[in-house]
VEXNU-458188 format. One record per residue (C-alpha): z, y, x. Coordinates in steps of 0.05 Angstrom, whole numbers, padded with zeros to 5 digits, always signed. Layout:
N
ZYX
...
end
This chain:
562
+02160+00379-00780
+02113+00364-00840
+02133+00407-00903
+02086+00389-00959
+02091+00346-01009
+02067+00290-01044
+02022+00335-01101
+02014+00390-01053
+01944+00409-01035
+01913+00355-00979
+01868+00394-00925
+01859+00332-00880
+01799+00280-00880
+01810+00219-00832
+01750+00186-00820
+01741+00112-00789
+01712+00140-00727
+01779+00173-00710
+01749+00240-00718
+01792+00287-00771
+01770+00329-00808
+01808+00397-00837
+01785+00441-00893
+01807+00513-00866
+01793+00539-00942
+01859+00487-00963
+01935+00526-00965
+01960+00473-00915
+01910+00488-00867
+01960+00520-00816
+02012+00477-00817
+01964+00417-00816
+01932+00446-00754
+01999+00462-00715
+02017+00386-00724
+01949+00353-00712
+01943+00401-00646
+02006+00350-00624
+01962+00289-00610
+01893+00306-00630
+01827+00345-00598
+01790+00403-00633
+01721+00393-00610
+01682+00431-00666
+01704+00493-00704
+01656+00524-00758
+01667+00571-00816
+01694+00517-00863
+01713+00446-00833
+01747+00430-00759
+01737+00368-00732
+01796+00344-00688
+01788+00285-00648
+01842+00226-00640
+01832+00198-00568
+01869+00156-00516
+01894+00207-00469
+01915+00260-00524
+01950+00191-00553
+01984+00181-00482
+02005+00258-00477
+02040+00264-00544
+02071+00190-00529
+02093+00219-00466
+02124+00281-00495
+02165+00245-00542
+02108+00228-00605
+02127+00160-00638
+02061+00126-00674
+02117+00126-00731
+02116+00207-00726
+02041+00210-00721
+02025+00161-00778
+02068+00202-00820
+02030+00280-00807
+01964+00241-00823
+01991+00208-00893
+02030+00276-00904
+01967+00319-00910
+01911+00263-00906
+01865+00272-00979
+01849+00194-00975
+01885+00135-00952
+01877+00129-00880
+01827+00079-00852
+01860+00023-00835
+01822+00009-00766
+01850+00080-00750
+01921+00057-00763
+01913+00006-00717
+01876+00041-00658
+01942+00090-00665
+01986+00035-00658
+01951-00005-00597
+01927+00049-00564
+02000+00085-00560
+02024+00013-00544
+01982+00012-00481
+02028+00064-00458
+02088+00032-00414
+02051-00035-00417
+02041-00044-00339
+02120-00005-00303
+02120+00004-00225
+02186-00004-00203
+02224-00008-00132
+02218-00080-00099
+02259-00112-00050
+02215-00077+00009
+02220-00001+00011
+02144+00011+00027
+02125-00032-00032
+02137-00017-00111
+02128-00078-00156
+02079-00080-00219
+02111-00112-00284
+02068-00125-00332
+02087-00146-00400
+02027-00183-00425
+02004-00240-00398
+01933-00221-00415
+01929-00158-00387
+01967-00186-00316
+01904-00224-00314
+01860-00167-00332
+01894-00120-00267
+01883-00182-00220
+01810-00197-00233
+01796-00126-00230
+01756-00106-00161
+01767-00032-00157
+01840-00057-00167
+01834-00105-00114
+01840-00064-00047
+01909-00034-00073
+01946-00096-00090
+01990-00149-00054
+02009-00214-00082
+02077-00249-00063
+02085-00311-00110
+02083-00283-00180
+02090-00212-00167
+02048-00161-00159
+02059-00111-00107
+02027-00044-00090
+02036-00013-00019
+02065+00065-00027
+02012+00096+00004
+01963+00061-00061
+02022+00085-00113
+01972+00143-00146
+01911+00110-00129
+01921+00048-00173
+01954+00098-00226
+01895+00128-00229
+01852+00062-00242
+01895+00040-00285
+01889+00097-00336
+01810+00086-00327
+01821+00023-00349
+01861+00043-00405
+01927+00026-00388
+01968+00085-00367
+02027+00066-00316
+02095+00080-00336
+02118+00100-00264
+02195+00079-00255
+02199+00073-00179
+02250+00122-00140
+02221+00191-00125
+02253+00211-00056
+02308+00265-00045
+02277+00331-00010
+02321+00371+00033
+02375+00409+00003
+02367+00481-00010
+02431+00529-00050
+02388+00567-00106
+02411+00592-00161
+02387+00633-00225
+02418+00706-00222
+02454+00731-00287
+02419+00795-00268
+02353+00811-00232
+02358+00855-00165
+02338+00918-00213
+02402+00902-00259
+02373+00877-00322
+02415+00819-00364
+02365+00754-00347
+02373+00687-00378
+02331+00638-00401
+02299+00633-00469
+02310+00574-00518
+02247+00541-00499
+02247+00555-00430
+02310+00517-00423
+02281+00461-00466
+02219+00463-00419
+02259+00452-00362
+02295+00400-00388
+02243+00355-00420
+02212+00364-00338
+02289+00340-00316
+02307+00300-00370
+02375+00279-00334
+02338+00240-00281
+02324+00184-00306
+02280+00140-00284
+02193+00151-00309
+02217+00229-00296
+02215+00283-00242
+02133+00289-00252
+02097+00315-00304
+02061+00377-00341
+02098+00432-00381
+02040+00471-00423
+02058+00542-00453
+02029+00599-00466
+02005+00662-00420
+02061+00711-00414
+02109+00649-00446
+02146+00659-00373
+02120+00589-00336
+02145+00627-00266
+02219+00628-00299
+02212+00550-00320
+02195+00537-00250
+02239+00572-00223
+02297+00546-00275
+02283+00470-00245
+02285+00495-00165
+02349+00514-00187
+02374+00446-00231
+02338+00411-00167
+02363+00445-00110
+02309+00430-00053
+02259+00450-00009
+02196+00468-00053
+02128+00476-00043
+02086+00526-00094
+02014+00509-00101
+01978+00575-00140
+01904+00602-00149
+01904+00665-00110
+01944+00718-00049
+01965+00761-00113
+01997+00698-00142
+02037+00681-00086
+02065+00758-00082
+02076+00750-00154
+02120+00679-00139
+02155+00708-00086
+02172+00779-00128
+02196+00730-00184
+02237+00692-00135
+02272+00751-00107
+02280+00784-00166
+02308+00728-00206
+02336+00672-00163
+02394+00685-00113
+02340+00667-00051
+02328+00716+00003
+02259+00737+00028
+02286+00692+00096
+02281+00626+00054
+02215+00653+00016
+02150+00636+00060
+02075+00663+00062
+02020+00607+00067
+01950+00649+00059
+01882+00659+00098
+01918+00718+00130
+01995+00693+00137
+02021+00621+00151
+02094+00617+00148
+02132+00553+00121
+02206+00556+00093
+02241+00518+00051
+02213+00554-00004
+02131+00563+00009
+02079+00591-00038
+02016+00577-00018
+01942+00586-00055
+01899+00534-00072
+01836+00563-00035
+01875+00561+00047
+01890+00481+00024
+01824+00461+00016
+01788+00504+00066
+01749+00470+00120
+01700+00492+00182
+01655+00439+00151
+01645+00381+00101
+01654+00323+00152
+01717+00347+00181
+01784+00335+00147
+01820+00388+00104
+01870+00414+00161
+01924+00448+00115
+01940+00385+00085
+01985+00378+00138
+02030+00429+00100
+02053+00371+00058
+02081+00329+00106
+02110+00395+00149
+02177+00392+00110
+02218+00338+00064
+02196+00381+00007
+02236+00353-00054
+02193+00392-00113
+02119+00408-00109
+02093+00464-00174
+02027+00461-00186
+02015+00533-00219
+01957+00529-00263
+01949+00456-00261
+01885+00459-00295
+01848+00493-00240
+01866+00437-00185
+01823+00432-00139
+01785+00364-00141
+01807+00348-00059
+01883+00362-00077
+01880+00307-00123
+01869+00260-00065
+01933+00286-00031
+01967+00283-00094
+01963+00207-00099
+01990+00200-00032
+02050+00235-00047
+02079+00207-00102
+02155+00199-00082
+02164+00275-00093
+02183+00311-00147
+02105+00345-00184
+02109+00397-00244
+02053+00422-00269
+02049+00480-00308
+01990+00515-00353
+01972+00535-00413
+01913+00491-00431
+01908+00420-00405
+01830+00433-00408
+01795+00420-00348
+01721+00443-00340
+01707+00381-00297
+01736+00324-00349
+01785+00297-00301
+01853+00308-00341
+01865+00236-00342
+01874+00249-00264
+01928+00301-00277
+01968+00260-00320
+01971+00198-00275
+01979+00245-00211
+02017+00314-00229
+02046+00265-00289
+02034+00266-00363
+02055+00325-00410
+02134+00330-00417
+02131+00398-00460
+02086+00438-00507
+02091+00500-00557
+02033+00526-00598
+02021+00596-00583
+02028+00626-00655
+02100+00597-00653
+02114+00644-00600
+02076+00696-00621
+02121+00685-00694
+02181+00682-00649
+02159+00759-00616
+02162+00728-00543
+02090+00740-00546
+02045+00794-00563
+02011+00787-00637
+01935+00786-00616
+01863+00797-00653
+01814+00768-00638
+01745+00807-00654
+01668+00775-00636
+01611+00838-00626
+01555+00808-00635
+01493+00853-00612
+01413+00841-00610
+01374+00844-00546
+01327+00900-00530
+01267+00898-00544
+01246+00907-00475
+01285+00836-00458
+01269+00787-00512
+01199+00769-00483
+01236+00757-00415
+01287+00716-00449
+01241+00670-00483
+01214+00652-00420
+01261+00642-00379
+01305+00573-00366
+01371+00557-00392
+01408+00590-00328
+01363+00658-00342
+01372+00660-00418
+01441+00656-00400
+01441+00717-00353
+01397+00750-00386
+01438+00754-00458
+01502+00772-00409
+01479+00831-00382
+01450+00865-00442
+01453+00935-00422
+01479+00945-00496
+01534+00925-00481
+01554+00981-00435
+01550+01027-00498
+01590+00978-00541
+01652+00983-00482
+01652+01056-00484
+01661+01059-00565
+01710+01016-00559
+01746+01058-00514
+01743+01106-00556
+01782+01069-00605
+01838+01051-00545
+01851+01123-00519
+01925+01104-00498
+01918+01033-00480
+01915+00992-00419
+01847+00962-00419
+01816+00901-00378
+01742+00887-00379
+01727+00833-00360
+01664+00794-00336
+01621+00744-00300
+01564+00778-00264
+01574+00827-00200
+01518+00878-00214
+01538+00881-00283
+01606+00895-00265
+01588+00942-00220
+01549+00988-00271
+01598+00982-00313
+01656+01002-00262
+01607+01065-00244
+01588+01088-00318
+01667+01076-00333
+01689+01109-00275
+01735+01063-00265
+01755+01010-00212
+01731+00956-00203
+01760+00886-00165
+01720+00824-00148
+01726+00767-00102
+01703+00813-00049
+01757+00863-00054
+01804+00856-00001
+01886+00834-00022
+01915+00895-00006
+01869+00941-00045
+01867+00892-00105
+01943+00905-00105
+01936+00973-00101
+01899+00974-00158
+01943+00938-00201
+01998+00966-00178
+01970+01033-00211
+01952+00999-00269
+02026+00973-00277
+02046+01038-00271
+02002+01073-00319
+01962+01121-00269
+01898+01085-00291
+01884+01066-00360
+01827+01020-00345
+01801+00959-00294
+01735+00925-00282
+01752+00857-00263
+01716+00793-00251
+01748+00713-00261
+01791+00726-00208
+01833+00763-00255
+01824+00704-00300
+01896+00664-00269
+01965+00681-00266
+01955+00759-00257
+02015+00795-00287
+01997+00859-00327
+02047+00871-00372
+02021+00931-00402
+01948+00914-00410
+01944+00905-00490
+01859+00911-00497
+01806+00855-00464
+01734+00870-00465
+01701+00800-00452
+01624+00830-00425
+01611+00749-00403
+01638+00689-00395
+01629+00620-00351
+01581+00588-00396
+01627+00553-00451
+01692+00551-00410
+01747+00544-00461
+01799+00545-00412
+01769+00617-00382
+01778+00642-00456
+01845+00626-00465
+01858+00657-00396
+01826+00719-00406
+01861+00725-00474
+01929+00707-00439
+01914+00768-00398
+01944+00814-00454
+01990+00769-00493
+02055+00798-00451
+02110+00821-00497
+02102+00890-00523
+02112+00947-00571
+02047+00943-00607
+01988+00886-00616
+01937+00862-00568
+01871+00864-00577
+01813+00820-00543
+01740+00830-00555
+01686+00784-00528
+01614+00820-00532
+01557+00773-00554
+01484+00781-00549
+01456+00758-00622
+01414+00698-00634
+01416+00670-00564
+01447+00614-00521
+01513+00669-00513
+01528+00640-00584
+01536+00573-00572
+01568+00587-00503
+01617+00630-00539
+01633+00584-00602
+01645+00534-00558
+01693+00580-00501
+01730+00606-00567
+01753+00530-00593
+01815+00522-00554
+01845+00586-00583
+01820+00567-00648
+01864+00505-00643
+01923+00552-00626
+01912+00587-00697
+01868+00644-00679
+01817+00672-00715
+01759+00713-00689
+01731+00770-00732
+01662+00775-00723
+01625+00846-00726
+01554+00863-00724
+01542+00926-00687
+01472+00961-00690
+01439+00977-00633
+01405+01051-00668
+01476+01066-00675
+01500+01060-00609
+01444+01103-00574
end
């Protein structure tokens, strides 16, 4: 809800391009930030000025979540310092207007769903489109799509900028008894918090028709599992759980257990090493799209058809794997909730997620849990470190890949880790990096252990089942601890290197150590000074920056550290 006033200092700038600009010296910085963050892009965020962008998806998401134009006109002219463009005003209102111009509905004929289009202009537009071409039938007047083309032409229709407001019938999956336990197995009170049950209902929304699909974005360690889990249980079915990794799935599955009146005979394995199917399957993204070769088809796909499933989650939405898409769009009539806590994807294709998983239902900025104490209070600190002298000459001539790898493996900062250690005596740390052979010196000067892709499932477990425990303080880990690993304890990140400028990776590795607890959380990201690792990281670091947190930047010496 805006709160300022008419005379009360204005941080915003709306420019004609659609491009907003926000003075982070002005008092109603935060609160302008936490509202434009509702239907608006951060895509640059110096010292003094962010610059938000106003496009048409992050138009369609807030639309879909509930955002009137009347709501968003209102946050710009509540903190704008000049009268809003008037060509702004408009693009606001037509583009948002777009949204539930073109409705698929049931028809007369169950294997086709009927297009209603409520301009005349744009009817015309959809018929003399050819990529539209090959997924419509025409019967008189109406236009018809075939159920097997329902995602496909929901997908070119966003392209062509008219996102489908999807009304037809989603099917009923088999029924499965599943309820939420008043207590977990260990005896502890559970019930859901405020927003969870908000979450799940925004997702549910009384089943009404346009709902049933969608994305639900929160916070790491805001208890996505537990939403999930919350709309099995309103739902009732046979579900399928789509997540990144084997410790995932025995994280789902130790979740479901412990929380959910299932027993481990209803809860199935599907993994490289075990392939059981029940009416409740949790299954990893990498086994789905495996294949003996690139001409063959993907032969677990078959997993979606092997029961009436009535809910497919998509953990971690934003790391879908481009093939699942496909299989996505042809299976349309069931229940899809997506859940994550950045709709970022790396590979630009979030328009696909909205017209295939379904547009966002649900979002709450981070620092209003963190306010709330359901997550951990976190700073943010950026070491920034020169090369050695030994490596600049190397680094100037090397390409943008080796200037890369090059500024992540400084060997400096192997002595900046172990001061900060110093500093953490009693806390559970992660480090966390990019490059094997780095991680590997830095697991065998730390003496600690260390877990790649390499390390085999039951070992990783091992090892974090020590770290839960407290018996080791410390873990070397590459991105495959990056998604939906839960360490509750772990309150200290050492970021060593990163995936280029991957903003979603940052507020992963950050979500890491955000789990509720006793004291604050701290996350470090190690920088090599004055070369491409500066841009990378500005960039990597803008997505938490439009969650409201700040990065402290330190300059560390390198005649200090040896």
């Amino acid at each position: 809800m805006s709160k300022q006033t008419s005379s009360a200092p204005k941080p915003l700038i709306v420019q004609s391009d659609s491009s907003l600009l926000l003075d982070v010296h002005d008092p109603g910085f935060e609160e302008a930030r936490e509202e434009l963050s509702l239907f608006a892009e951060l895509e640059k965020s110096p010292e003094h000025i962010h610059t938000y962008r106003i496009t048409p998806l992050s138009l369609w998401n807030a639309a879909s979540a509930g955002l009137s134009v009347d709501r968003i006109l209102k946050i710009l002219q509540t903190y704008s310092r000049y009268p809003i463009p008037q060509n702004v005003i408009e693009t606001i209102r037509e583009t948002i207007g777009r949204y539930g111009k073109v409705t698929l509905r049931r028809s007369s004929n169950p294997n086709l769903l009927q297009v209603e289009v409520t301009d005349s202009a744009i009817r015309e537009e959809i018929l003399h489109t050819r990529k539209l071409e090959k997924y419509l039938l025409l019967k008189g007047e109406q236009i018809l799509v075939p159920l097997i083309h329902r995602g496909s032409f929901k997908q070119e229709m966003i392209h062509l900028g008219y996102p489908v407001q999807d009304e037809a019938p989603l099917l009923e999956g088999e029924y499965l008894g599943i309820e939420l336990r008043p207590k977990t197995s260990s005896g502890r009170p559970f019930s859901l918090r405020d927003y969870q049950q908000d979450a799940s209902q925004a997702f549910l929304a009384g089943n009404k028709p346009g709902t049933g699909f969608g994305t639900l974005v929160l916070p790491c360690g805001a208890g996505k599992t537990v939403i999930g889990m919350a709309i099995m249980a309103a739902l009732k079915t046979h579900t399928l759980i789509l997540t990144t990794n084997v410790a995932a799935v025995h994280q789902w599955i130790d979740e479901l257990l412990d929380k959910t009146t299932l027993t481990p005979e209803e809860i199935g394995e599907y993994t490289g090493s075990l392939k059981t199917i029940r009416p409740v399957t949790v299954c990893t993204y990498q086994i789905l799209v495996w294949r003996s070769n690139k001409e063959e088809e993907f032969p677990h796909f078959r997993l979606f058809r092997e029961r009436r499933w009535g809910l497919i989650i998509y953990d971690e939405v934003h790391l879908l794997p481009a093939p699942i898409f496909r299989i996505t769009a042809e299976i349309q009539s069931i229940r899809r909730l997506g859940l994550t806590a950045t709709l970022i994807r790396e590979d630009g294709r979030e328009a696909d997620v909205f017209s295939l998983v379904g547009p966002k239902r649900y979002d709450v900025p981070w620092k209003q849990l963190e306010a709330q104490g359901w997550i951990a209070e976190a700073e943010c600190i950026e070491i920034r470190v020169d090369l050695p002298e030994n490596l600049k000459l190397s680094y100037a001539l090397a390409d943008k890949r080796g200037k890369f790898r090059i500024a992540s493996e400084n060997p400096y900062k192997l002595m900046i880790c172990r001061e900060i250690l110093k500093n953490h005596p009693d806390d559970s740390v992660l480090i966390i990096g990019q490059y094997l052979a780095q991680l590997a010196e830095l697991a065998r000067e730390l003496q600690s252990p260390l877990i790649t892709g390499k390390t085999p499932n039951p070992e990783r477990e091992r090892i974090y089942g020590e770290f839960k425990r407290g018996a080791i303080r410390r873990i070397v880990v590459s991105k495959v601890a990056n998604f939906a690993i839960d360490l509750p304890d772990a309150s200290v990140a050492i970021q060593v290197s990163g995936t280029f400028g991957s903003r979603q990776e940052e507020a992963q590795r950050l979500g890491r150590i955000l789990r509720p607890k006793q004291k604050n959380a701290y996350f470090y990201s190690i920088i090599s000074r004055y070369t491409t690792e500066e841009t990378f990281g500005a960039h990597r670091q803008k997505f938490l920056t439009e969650q409201g947190y700040k990065y402290r930047i330190e300059l560390w010496d390198p005649k200090e550290l040896t």
